[in-house]
RODO-2510 file (C-alpha; in nm, 4 decimals, decimal comma):
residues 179
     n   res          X          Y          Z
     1     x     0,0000     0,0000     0,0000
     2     x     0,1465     0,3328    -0,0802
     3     x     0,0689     0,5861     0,1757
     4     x     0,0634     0,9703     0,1057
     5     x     0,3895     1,0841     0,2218
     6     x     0,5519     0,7768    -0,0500
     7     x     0,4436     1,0558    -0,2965
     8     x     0,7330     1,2645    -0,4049
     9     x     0,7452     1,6350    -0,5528
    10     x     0,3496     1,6983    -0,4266
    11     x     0,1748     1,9874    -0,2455
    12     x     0,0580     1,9224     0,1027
    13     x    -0,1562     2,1280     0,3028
    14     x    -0,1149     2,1083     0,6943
    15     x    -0,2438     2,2109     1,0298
    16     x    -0,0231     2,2290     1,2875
    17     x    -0,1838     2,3098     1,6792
    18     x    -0,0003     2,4211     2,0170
    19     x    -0,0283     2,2118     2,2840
    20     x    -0,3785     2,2367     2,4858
    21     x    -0,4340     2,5192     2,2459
    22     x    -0,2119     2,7185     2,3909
    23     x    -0,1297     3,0964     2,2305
    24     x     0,1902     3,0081     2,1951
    25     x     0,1921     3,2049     1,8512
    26     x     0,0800     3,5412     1,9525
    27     x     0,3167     3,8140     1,9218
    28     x     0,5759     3,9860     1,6935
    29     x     0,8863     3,7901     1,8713
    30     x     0,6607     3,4143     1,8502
    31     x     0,6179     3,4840     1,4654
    32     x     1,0179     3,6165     1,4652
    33     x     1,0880     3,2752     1,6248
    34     x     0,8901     3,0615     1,3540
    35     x     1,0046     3,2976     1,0802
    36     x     1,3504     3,1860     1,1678
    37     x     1,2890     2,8155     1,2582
    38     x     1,1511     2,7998     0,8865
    39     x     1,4014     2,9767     0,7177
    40     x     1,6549     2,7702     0,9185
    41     x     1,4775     2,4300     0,7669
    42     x     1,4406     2,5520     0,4379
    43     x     1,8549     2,6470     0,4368
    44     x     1,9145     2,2621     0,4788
    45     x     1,6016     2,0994     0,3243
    46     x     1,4583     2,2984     0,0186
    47     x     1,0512     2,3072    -0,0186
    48     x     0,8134     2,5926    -0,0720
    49     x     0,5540     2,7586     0,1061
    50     x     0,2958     2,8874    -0,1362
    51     x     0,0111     2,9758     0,1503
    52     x     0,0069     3,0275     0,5243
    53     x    -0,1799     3,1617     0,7988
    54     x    -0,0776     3,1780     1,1908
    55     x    -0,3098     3,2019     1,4551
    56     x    -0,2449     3,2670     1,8305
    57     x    -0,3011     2,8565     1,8870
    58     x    -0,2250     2,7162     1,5252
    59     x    -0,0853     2,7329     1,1809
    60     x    -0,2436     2,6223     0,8406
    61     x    -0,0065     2,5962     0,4576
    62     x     0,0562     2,4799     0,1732
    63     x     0,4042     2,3249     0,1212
    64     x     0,5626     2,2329    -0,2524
    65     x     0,8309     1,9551    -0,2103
    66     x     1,0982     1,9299    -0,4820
    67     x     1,0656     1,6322    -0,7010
    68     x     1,2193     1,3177    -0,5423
    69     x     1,1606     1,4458    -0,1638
    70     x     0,8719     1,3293     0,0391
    71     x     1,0019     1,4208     0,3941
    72     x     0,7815     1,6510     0,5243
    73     x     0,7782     1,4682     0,8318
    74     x     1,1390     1,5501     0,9138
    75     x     1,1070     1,9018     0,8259
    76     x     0,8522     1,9728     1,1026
    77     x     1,0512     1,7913     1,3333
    78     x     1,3238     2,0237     1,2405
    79     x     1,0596     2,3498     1,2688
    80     x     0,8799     2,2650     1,5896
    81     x     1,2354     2,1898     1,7917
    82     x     1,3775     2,5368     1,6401
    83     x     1,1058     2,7211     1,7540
    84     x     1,1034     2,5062     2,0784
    85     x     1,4457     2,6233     2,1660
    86     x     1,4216     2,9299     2,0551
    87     x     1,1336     2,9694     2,3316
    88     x     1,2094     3,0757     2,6623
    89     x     1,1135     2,8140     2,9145
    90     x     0,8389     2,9239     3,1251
    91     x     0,6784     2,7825     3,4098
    92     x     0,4805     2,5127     3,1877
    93     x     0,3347     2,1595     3,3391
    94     x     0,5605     1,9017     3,1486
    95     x     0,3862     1,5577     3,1630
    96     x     0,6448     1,2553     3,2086
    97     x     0,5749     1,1078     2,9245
    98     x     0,6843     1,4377     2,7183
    99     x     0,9671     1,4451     3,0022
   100     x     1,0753     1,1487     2,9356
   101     x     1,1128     1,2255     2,5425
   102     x     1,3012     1,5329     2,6118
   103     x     0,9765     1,7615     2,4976
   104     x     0,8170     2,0715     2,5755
   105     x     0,4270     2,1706     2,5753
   106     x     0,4688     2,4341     2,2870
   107     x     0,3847     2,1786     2,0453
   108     x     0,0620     1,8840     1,9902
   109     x     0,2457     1,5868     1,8834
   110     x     0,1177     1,5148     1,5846
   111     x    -0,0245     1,6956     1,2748
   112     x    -0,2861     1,6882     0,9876
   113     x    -0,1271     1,6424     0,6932
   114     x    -0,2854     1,6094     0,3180
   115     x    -0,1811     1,5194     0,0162
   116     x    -0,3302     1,7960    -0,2719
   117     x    -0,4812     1,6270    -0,5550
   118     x    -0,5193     1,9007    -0,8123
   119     x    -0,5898     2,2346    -0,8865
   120     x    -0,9410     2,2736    -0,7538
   121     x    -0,8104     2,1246    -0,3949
   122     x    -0,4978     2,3893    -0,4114
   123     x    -0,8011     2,6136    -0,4533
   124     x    -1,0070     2,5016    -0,1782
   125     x    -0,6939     2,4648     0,0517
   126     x    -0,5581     2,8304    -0,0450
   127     x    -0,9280     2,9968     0,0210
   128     x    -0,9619     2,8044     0,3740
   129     x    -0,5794     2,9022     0,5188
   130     x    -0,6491     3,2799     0,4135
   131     x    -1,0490     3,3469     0,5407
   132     x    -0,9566     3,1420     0,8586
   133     x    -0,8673     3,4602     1,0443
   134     x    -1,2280     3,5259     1,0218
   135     x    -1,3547     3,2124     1,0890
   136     x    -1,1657     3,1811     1,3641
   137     x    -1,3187     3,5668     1,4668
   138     x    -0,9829     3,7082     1,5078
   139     x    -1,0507     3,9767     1,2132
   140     x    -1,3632     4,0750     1,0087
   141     x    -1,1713     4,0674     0,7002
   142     x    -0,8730     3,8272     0,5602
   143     x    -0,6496     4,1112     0,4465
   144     x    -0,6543     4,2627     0,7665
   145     x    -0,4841     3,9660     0,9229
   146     x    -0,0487     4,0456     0,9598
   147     x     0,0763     3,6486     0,9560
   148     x    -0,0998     3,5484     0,6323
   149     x     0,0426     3,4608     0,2770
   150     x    -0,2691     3,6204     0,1636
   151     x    -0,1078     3,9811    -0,0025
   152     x     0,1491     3,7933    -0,1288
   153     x    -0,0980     3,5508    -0,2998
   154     x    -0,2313     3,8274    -0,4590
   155     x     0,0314     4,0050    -0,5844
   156     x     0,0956     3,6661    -0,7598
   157     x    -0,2485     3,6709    -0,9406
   158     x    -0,4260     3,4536    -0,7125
   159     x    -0,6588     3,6672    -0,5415
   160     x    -0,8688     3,9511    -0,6442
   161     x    -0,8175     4,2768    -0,3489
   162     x    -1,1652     4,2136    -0,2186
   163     x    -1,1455     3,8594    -0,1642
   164     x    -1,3163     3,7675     0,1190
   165     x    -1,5087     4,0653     0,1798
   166     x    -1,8124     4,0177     0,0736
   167     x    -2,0138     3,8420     0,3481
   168     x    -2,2273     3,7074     0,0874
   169     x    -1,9600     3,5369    -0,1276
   170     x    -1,9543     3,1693    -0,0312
   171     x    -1,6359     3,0086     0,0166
   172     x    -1,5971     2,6416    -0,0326
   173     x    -1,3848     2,4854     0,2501
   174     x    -1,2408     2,1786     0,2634
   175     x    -1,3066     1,9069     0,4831
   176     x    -1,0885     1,8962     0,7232
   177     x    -1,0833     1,6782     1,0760
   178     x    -0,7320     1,7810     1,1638
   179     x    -0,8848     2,0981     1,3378
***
């Protein structure tokens, strides 16, 4: 059986979630810390990031691997212990189990991870990361949210400048049961 991450060279589109929902991403020195965890990852193991958003308790993107690499798995390894060290330690409840494995409560352990199929999932997968500022109540609008790929999206031709706007527009989100 070949599972998803035996594909090489696809798009995935991820969730990742702090432990116990924790803000742990709020603030301009949390998103500095990710910022450089990710460019840090992407020095040693090339991919792109086409789309993502950051919320105060979770992340959503897009990644593009290059043909021939299917490790995502060790590149959030990478990401989440970057950022983890990069954290100051703070008076956090460490269970033993996560004691045990040398780990932190910044982080849930695992991930949702899919594998995009084609264009109209991209689609569906860019639209969700960018309006989820809204549905998530943090903004009224999408382009008023700071740690979004959603300008830069646009500028590449993706997005109209009133995307998301309109509270009549419907927007066609995946579904997802990583979040």
């Amino acid at each position: 059986m070949r599972y998803r991450r035996d594909y090489r060279g696809h798009c995935y589109f991820f969730t990742l979630v702090t432990f116990d929902r924790q803000p742990m991403l709020r603030g301009t020195q949390q998103i500095a810390r990710l910022r450089s965890a990710f460019r840090a990852v992407r020095a040693m193991h090339l991919f792109d990031v086409p789309a993502i958003v950051v919320l105060p308790d979770h992340l959503h993107c897009i990644w593009q691997l290059p043909d021939g690499d299917s490790d995502f798995a060790l590149r959030w390894m990478l990401i989440k212990r970057n950022f983890s060290l990069a954290t100051p330690a703070t008076e956090e409840v460490v269970s033993p189990s996560r004691r045990s494995k040398r780990e932190r409560a910044i982080w849930q352990r695992r991930y949702w991870e899919h594998r995009i199929r084609d264009e109209e999932d991209f689609a569906r997968h860019l639209d969700y990361i960018h309006y989820n500022p809204v549905k998530h109540g943090h903004t009224q609008s999408p382009w008023d949210w700071p740690h979004s790929s959603l300008a830069a999206c646009a500028r590449r031709g993706w997005y109209l400048e009133d995307w998301g706007t309109n509270p009549d527009q419907v927007l066609v989100a995946p579904k997802l049961t990583g979040e």
